[in-house]
KOLGU-4560 file (N, C-alpha, C; in nm, 3 decimals, padded with zeros to 5 digits):
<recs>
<n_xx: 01.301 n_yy: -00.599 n_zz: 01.008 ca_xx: 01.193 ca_yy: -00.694 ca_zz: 01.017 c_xx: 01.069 c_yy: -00.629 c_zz: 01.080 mol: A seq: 1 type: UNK>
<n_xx: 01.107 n_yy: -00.550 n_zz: 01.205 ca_xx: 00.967 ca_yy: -00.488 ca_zz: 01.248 c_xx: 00.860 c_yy: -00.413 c_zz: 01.137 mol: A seq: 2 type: UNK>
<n_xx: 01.000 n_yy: -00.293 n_zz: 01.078 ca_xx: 00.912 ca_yy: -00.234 ca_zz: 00.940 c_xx: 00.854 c_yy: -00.315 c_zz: 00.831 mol: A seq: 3 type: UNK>
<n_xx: 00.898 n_yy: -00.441 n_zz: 00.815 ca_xx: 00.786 ca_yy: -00.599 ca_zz: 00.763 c_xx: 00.678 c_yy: -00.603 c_zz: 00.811 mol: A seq: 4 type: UNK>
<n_xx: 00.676 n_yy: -00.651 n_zz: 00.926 ca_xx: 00.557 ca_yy: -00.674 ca_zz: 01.014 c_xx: 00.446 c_yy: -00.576 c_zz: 01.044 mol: A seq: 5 type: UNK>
<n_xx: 00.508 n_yy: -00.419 n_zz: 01.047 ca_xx: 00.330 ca_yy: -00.327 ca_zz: 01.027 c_xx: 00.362 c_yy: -00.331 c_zz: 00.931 mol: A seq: 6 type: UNK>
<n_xx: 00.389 n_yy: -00.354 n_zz: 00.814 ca_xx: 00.353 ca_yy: -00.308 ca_zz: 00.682 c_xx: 00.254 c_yy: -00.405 c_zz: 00.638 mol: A seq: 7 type: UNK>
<n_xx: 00.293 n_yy: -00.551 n_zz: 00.676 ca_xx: 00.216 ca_yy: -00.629 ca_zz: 00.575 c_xx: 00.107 c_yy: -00.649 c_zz: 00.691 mol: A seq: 8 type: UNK>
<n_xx: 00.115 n_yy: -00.619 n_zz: 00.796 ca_xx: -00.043 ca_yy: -00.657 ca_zz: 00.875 c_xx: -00.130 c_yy: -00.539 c_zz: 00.848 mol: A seq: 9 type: UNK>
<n_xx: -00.084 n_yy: -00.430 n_zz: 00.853 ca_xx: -00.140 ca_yy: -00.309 ca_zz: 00.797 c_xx: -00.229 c_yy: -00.366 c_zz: 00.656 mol: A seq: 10 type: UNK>
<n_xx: -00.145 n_yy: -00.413 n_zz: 00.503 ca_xx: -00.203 ca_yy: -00.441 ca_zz: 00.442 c_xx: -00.309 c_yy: -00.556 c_zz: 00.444 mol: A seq: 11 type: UNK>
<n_xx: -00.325 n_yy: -00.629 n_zz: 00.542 ca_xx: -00.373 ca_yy: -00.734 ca_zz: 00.539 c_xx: -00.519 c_yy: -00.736 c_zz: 00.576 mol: A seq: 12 type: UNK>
<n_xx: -00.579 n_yy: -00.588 n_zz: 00.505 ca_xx: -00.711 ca_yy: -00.532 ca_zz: 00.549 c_xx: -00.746 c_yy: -00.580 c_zz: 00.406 mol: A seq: 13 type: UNK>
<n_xx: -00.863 n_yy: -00.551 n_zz: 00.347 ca_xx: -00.900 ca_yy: -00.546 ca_zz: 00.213 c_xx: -00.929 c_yy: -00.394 c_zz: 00.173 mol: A seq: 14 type: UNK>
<n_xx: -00.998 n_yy: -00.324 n_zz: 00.306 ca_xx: -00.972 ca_yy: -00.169 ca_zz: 00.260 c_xx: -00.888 c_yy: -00.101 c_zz: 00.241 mol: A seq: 15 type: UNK>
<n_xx: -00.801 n_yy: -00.136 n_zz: 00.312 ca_xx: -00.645 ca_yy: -00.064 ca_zz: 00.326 c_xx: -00.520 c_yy: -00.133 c_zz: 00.280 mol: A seq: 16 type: UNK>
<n_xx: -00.567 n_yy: -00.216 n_zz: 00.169 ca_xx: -00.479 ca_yy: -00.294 ca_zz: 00.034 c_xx: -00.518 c_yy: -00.177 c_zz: -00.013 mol: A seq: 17 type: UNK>
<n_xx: -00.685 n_yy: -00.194 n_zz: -00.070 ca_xx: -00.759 ca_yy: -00.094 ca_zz: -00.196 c_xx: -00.720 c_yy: 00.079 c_zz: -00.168 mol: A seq: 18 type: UNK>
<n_xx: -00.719 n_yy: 00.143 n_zz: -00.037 ca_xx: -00.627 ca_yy: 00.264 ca_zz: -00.028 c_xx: -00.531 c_yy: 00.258 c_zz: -00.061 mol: A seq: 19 type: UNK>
<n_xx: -00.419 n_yy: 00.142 n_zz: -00.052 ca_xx: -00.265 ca_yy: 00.149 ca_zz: -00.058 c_xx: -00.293 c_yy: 00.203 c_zz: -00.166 mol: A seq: 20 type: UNK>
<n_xx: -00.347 n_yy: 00.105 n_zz: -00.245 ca_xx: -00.321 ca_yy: 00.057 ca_zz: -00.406 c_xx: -00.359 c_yy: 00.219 c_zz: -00.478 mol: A seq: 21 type: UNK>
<n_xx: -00.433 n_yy: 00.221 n_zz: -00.402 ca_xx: -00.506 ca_yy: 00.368 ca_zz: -00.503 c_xx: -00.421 c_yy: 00.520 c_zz: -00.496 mol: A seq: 22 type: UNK>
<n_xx: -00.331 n_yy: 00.479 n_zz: -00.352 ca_xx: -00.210 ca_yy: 00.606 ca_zz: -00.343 c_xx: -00.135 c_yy: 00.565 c_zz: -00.404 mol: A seq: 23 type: UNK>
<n_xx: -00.047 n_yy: 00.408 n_zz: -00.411 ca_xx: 00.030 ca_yy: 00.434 ca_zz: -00.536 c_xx: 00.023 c_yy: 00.482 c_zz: -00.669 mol: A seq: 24 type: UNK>
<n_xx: -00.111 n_yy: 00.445 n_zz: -00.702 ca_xx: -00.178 ca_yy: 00.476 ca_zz: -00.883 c_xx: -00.123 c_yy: 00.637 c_zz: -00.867 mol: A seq: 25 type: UNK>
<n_xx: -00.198 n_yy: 00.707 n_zz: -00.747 ca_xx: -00.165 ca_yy: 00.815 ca_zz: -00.772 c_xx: -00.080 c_yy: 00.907 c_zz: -00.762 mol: A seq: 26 type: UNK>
<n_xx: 00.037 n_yy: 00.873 n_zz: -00.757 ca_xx: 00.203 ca_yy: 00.872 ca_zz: -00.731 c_xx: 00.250 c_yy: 01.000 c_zz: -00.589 mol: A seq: 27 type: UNK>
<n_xx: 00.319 n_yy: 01.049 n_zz: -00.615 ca_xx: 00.362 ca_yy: 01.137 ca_zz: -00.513 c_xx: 00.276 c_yy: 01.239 c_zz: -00.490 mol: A seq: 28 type: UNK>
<n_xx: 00.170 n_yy: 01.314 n_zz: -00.585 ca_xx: 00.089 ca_yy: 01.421 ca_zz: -00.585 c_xx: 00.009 c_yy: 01.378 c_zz: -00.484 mol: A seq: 29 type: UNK>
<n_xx: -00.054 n_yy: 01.272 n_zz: -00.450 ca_xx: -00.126 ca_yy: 01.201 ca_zz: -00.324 c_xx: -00.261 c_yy: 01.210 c_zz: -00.380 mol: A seq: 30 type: UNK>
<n_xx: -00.344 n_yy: 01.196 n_zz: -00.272 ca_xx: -00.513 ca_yy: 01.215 ca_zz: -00.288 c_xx: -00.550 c_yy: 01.286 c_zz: -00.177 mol: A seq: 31 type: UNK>
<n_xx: -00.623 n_yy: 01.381 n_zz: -00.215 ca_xx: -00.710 ca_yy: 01.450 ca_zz: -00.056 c_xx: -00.816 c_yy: 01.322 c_zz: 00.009 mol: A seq: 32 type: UNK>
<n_xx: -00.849 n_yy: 01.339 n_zz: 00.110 ca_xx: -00.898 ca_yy: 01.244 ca_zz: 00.223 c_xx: -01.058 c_yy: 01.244 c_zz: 00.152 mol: A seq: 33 type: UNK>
<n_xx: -01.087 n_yy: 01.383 n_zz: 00.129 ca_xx: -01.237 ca_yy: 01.343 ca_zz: 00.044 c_xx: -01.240 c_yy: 01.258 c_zz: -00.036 mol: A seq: 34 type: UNK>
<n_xx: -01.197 n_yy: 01.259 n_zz: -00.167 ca_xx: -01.180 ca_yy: 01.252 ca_zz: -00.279 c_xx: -01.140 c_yy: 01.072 c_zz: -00.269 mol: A seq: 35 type: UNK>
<n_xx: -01.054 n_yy: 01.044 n_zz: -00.189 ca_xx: -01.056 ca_yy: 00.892 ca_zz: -00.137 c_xx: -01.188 c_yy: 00.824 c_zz: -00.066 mol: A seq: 36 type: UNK>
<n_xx: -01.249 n_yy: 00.908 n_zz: 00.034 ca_xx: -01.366 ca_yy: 00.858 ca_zz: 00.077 c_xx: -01.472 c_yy: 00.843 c_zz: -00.043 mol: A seq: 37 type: UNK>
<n_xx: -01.515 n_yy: 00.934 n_zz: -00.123 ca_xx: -01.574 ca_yy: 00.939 ca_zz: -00.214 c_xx: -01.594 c_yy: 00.852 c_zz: -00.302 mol: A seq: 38 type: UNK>
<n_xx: -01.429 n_yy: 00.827 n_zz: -00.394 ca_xx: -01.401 ca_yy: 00.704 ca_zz: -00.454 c_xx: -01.460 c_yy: 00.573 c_zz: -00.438 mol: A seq: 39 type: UNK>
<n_xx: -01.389 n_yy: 00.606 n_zz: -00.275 ca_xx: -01.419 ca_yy: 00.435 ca_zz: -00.293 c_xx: -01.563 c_yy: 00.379 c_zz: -00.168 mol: A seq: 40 type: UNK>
<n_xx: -01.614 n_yy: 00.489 n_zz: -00.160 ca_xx: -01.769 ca_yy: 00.477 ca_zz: -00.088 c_xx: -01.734 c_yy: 00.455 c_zz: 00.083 mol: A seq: 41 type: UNK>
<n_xx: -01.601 n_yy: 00.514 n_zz: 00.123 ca_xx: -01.574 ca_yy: 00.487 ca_zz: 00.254 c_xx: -01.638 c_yy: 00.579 c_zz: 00.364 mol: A seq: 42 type: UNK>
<n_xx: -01.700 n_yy: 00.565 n_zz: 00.482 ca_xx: -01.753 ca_yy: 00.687 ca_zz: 00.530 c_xx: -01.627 c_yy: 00.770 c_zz: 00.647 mol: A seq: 43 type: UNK>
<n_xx: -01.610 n_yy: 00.869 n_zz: 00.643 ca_xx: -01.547 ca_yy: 00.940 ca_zz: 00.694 c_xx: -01.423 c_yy: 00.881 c_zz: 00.795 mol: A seq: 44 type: UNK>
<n_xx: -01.513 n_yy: 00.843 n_zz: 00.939 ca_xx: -01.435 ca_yy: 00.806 ca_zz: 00.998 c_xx: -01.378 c_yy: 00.678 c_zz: 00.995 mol: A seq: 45 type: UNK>
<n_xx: -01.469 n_yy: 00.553 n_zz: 00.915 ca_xx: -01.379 ca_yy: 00.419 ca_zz: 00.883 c_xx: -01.249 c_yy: 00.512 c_zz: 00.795 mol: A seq: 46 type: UNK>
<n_xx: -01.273 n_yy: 00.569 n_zz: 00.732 ca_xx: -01.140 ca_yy: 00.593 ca_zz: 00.597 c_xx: -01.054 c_yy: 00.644 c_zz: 00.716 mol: A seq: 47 type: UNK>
<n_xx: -01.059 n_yy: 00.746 n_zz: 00.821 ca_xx: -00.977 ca_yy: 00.781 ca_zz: 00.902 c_xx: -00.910 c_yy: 00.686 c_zz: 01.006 mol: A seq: 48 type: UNK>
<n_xx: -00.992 n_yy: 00.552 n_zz: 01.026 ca_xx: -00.925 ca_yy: 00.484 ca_zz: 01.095 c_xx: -00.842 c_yy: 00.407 c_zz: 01.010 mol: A seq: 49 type: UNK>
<n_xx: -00.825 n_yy: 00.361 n_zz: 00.943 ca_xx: -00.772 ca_yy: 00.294 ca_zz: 00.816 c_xx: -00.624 c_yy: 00.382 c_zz: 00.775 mol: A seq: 50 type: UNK>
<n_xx: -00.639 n_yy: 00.507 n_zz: 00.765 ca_xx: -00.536 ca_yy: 00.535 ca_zz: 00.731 c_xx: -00.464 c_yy: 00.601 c_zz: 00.829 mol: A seq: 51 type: UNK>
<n_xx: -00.521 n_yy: 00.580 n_zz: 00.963 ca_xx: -00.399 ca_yy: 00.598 ca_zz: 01.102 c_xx: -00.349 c_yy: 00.507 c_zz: 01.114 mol: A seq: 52 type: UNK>
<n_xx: -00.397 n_yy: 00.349 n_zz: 01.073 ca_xx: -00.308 ca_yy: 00.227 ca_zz: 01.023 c_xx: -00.196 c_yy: 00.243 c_zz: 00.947 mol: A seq: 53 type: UNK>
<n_xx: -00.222 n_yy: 00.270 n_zz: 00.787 ca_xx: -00.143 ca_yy: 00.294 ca_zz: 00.736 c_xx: -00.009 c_yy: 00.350 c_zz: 00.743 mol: A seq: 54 type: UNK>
<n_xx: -00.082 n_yy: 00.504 n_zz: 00.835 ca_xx: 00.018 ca_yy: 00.609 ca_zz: 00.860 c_xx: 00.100 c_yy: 00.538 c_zz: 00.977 mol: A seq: 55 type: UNK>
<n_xx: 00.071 n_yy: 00.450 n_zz: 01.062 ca_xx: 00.167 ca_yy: 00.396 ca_zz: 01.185 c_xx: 00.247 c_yy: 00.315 c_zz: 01.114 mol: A seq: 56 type: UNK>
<n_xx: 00.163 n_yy: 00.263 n_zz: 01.028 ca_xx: 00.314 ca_yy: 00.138 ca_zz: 00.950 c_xx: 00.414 c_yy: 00.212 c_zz: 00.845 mol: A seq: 57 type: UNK>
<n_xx: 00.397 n_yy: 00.335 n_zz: 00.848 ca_xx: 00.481 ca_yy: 00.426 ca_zz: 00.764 c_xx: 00.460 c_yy: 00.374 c_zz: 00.621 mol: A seq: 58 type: UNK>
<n_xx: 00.346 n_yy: 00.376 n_zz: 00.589 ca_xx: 00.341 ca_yy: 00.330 ca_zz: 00.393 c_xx: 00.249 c_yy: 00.436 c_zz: 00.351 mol: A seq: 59 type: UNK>
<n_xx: 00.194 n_yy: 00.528 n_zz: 00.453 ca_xx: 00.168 ca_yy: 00.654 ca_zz: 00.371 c_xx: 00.169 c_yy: 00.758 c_zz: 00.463 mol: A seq: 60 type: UNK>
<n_xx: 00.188 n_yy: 00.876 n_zz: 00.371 ca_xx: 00.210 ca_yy: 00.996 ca_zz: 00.439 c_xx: 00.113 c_yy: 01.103 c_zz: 00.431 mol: A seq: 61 type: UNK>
<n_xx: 00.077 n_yy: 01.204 n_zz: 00.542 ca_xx: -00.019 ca_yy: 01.331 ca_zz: 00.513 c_xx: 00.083 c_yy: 01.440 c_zz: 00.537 mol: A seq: 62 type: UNK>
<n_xx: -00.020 n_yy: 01.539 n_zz: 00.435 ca_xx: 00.059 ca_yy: 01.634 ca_zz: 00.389 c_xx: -00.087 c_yy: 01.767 c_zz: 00.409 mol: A seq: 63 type: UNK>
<n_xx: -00.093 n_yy: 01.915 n_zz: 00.468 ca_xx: -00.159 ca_yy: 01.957 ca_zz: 00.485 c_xx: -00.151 c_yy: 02.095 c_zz: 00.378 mol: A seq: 64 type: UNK>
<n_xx: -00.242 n_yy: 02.087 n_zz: 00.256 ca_xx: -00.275 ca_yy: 02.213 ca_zz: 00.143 c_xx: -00.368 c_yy: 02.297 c_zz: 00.216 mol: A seq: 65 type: UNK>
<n_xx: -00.378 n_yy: 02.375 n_zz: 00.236 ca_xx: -00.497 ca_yy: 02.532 ca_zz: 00.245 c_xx: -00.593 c_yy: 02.416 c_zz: 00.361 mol: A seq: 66 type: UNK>
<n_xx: -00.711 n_yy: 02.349 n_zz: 00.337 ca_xx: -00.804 ca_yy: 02.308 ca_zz: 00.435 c_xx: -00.823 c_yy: 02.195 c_zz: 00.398 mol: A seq: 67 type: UNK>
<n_xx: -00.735 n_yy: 02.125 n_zz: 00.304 ca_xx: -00.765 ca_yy: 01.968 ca_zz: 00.276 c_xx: -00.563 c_yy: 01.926 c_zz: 00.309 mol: A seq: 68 type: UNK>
<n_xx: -00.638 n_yy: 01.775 n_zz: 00.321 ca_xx: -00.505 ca_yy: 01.684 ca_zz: 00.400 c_xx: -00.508 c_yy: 01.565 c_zz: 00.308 mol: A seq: 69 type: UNK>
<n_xx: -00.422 n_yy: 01.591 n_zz: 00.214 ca_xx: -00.301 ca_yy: 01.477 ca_zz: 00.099 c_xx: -00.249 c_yy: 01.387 c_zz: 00.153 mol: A seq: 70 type: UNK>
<n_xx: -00.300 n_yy: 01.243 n_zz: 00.107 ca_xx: -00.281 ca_yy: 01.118 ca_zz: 00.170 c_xx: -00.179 c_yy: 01.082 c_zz: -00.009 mol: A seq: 71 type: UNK>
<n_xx: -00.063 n_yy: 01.015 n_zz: 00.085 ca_xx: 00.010 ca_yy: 00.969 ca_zz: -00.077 c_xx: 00.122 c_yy: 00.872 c_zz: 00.020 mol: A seq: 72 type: UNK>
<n_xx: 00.154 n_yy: 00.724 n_zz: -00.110 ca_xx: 00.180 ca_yy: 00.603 ca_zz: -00.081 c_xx: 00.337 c_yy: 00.646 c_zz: -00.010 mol: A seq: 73 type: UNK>
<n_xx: 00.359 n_yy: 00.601 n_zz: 00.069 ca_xx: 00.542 ca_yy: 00.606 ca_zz: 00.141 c_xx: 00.620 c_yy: 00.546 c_zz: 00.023 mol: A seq: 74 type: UNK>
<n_xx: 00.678 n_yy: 00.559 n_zz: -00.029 ca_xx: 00.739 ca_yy: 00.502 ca_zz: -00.165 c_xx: 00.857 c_yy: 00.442 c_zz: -00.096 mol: A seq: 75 type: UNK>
<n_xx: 00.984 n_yy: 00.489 n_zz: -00.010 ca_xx: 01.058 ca_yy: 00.457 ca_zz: 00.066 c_xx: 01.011 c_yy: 00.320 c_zz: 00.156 mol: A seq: 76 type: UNK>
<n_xx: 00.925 n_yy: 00.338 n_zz: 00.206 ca_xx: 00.871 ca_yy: 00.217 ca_zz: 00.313 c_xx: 00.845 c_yy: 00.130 c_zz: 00.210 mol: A seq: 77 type: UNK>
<n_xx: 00.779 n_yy: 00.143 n_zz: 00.112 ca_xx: 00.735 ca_yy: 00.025 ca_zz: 00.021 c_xx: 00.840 c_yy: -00.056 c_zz: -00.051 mol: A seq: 78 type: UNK>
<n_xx: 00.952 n_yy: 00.069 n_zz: -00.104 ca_xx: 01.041 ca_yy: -00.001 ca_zz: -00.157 c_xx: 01.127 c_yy: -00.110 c_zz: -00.069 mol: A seq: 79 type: UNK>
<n_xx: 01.121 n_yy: -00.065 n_zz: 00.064 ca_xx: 01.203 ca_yy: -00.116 ca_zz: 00.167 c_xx: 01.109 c_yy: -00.270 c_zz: 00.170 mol: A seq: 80 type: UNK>
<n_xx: 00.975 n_yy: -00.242 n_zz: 00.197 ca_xx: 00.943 ca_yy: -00.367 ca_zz: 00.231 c_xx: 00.996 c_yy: -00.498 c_zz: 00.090 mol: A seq: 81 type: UNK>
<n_xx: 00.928 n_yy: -00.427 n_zz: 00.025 ca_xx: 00.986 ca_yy: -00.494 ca_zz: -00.133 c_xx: 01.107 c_yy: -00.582 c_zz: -00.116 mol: A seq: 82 type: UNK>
<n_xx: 01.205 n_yy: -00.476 n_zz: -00.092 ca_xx: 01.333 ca_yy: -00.552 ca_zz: -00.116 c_xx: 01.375 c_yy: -00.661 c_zz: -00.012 mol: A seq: 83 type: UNK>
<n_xx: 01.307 n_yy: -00.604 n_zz: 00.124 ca_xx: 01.321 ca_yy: -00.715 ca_zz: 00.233 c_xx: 01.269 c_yy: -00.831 c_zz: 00.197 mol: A seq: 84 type: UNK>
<n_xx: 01.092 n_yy: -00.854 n_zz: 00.140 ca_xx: 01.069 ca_yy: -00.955 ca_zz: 00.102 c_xx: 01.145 c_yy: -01.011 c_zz: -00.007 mol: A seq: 85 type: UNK>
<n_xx: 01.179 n_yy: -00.995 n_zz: -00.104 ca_xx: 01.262 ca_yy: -01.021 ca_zz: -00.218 c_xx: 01.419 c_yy: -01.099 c_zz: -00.170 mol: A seq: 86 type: UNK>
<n_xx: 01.495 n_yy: -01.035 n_zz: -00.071 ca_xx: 01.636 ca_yy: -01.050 ca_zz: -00.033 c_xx: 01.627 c_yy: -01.242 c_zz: 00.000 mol: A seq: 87 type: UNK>
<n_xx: 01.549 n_yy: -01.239 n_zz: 00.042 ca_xx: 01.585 ca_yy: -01.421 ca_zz: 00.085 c_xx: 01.423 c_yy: -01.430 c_zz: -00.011 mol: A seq: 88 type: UNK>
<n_xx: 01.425 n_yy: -01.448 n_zz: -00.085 ca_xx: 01.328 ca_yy: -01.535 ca_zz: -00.206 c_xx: 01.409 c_yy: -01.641 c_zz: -00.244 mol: A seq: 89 type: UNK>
<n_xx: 01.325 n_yy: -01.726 n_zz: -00.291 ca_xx: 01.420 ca_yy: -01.896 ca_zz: -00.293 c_xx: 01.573 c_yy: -01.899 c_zz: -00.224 mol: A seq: 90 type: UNK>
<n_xx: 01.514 n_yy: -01.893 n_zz: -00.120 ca_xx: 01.613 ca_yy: -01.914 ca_zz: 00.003 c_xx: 01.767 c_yy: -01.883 c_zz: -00.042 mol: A seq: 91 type: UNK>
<n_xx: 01.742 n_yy: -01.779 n_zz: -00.130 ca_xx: 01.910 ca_yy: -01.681 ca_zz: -00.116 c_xx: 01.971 c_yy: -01.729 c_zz: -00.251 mol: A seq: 92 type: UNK>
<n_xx: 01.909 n_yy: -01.812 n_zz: -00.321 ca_xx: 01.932 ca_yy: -01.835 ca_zz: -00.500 c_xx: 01.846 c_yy: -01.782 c_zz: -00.572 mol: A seq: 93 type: UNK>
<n_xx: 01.919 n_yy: -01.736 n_zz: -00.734 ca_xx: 01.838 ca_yy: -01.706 ca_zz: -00.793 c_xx: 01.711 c_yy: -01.741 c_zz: -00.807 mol: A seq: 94 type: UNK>
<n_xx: 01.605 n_yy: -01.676 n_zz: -00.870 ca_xx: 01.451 ca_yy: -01.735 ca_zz: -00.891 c_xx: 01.493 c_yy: -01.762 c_zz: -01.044 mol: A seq: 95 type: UNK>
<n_xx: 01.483 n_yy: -01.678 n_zz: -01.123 ca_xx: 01.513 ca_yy: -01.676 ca_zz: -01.244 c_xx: 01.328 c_yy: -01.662 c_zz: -01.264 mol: A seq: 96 type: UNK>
<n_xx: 01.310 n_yy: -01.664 n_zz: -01.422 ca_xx: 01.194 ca_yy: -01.634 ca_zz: -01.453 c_xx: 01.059 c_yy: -01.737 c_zz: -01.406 mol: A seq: 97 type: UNK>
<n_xx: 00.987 n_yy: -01.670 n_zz: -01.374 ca_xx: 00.892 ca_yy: -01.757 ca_zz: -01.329 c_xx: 00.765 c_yy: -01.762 c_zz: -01.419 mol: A seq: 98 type: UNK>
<n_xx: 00.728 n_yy: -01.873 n_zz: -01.516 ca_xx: 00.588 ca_yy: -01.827 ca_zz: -01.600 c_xx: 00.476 c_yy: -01.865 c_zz: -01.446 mol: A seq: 99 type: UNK>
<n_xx: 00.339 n_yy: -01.765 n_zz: -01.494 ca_xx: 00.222 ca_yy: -01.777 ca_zz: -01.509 c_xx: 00.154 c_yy: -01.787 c_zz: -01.547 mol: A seq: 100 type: UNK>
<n_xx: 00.033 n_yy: -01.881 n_zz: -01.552 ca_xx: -00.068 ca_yy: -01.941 ca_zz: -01.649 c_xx: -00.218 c_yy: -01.909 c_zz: -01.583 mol: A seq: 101 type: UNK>
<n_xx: -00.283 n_yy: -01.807 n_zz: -01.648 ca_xx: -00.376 ca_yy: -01.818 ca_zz: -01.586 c_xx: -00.511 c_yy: -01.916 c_zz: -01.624 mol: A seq: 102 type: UNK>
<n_xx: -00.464 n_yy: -01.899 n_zz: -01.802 ca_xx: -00.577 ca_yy: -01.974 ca_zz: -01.909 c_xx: -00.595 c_yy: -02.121 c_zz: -01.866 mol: A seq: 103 type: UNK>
<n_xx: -00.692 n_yy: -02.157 n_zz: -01.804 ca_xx: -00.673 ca_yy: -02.299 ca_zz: -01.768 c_xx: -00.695 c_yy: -02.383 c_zz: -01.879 mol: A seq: 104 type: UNK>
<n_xx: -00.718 n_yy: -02.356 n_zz: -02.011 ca_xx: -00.663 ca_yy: -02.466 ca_zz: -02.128 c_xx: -00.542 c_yy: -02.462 c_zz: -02.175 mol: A seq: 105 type: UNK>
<n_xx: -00.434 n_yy: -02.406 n_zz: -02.093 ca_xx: -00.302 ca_yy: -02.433 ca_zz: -02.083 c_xx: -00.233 c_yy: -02.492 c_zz: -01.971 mol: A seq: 106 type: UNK>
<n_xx: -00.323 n_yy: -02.491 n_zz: -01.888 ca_xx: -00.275 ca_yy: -02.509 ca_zz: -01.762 c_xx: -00.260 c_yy: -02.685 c_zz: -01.740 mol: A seq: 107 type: UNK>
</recs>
């Protein structure tokens, strides 16, 4: 439960959803710390505080190449949170399929 709790307060930034999201896209190879600031118009040290968040809630990891530092999604932590949230979904019975409607002339 603790590894619940930083994970989803961690996410519960809007910048540091849009980092998560953008290390998963980019799977295990990661992203250098520039190349993320860049992207997504973050300046240096907000992106660095953001992802000492991340990195405390264990949903991503750095990794150090030649003079740049590889930010890439914890796949383990994520899956973990996943399944924790998932394990008691409709209180321990199946869900079974769930439609969504977004077209509101169906709705």
């Amino acid at each position: 439960m603790s590894i619940a709790i930083k994970a989803l307060a961690a996410l519960a930034h809007e910048t540091r959803l849009t980092i998560f999201r953008m290390l998963v896209q980019a799977g295990e190879s990661g992203v250098p710390a520039g190349q993320l600031a860049k992207e997504l118009c973050i300046p240096n040290a907000t992106l660095s505080f953001h992802l000492k968040e991340l990195t405390h809630a264990e949903l991503v990891i750095a990794r150090q190449e030649s003079r740049f530092i590889y930010y890439s999604a914890n796949f383990t932590t994520m899956n973990a949170l996943i399944g924790y949230l998932t394990e008691n979904c409709c209180a321990g019975t199946p869900c079974g399929n769930v439609e969504v409607c977004c077209d509101e002339k169906n709705s």
